[in-house]
N, C-alpha and C positions, 0 to 999 in steps of 0.2 A: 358404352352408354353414358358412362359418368367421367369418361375422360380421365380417365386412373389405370393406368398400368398397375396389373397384379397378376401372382400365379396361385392356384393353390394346390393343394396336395390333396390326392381322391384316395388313400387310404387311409386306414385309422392306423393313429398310433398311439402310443402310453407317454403320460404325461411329460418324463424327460425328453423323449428323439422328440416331442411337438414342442416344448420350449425351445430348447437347442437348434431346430429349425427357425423357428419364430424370433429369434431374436440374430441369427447370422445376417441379415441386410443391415440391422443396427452397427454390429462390431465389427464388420468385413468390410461393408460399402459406407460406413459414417465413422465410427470410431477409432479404425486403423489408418485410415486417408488425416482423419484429424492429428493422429498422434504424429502422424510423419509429416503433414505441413510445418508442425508447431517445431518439431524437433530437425529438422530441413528449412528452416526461415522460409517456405514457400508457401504465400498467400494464396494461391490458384488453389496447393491443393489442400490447404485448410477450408475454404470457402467451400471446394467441391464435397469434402467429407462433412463441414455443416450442415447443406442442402439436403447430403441421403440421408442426415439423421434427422431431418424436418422430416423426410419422405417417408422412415421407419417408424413414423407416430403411433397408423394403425397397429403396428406388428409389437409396440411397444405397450401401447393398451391389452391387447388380447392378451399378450405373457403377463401383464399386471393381472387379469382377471382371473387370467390361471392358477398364476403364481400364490392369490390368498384361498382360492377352492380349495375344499375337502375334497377328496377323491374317493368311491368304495376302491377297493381292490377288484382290478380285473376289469377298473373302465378306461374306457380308450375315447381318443378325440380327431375327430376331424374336422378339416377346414371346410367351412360354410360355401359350398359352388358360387352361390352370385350376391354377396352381401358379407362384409365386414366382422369376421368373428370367428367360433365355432361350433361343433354340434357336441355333443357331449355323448356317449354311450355309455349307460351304466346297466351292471352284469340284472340280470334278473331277480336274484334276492336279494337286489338291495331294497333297503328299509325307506328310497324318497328324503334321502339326504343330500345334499349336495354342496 
């Protein structure tokens, strides 16, 4: 609908396997293509590893957003089906902190 290519993941997980997810298209498909154009003198694929790290915006926001949350213990997070983000589950006694 919005002409963006994305996947996302339909289970919950705990906040490290969802950063560590959330951030591999940043350092697999932009960061490591960058490190080896610059270190390989090859612009092609410096350029290419700039582009997916334009492309890894979203994915780079969402782990900022995570990355400063308080978390209870015992919440877990999934990615939002059709919209830019994610959902948050927190355990039942928590106190509405977040």
């Amino acid at each position: 609908e919005m002409l963006t290519p994305y996947c996302y993941c339909g289970e919950p997980l705990k906040k490290g396997p969802y950063l560590a997810g959330s951030l591999m298209p940043f350092l697999l498909l932009g960061l490591l293509p960058s490190i080896a154009g610059v270190l390989s003198g090859s612009m092609l694929l410096l350029l290419l590893g700039l582009v997916m790290i334009m492309g890894a915006g979203g994915d780079l926001t969402v782990s900022a957003k995570l990355l400063f949350m308080k978390l209870e213990k015992g919440s877990v997070i999934m990615d939002h089906p059709t919209e830019c983000g994610f959902v948050l589950f927190r355990p039942e006694n928590a106190e509405g902190k977040a």
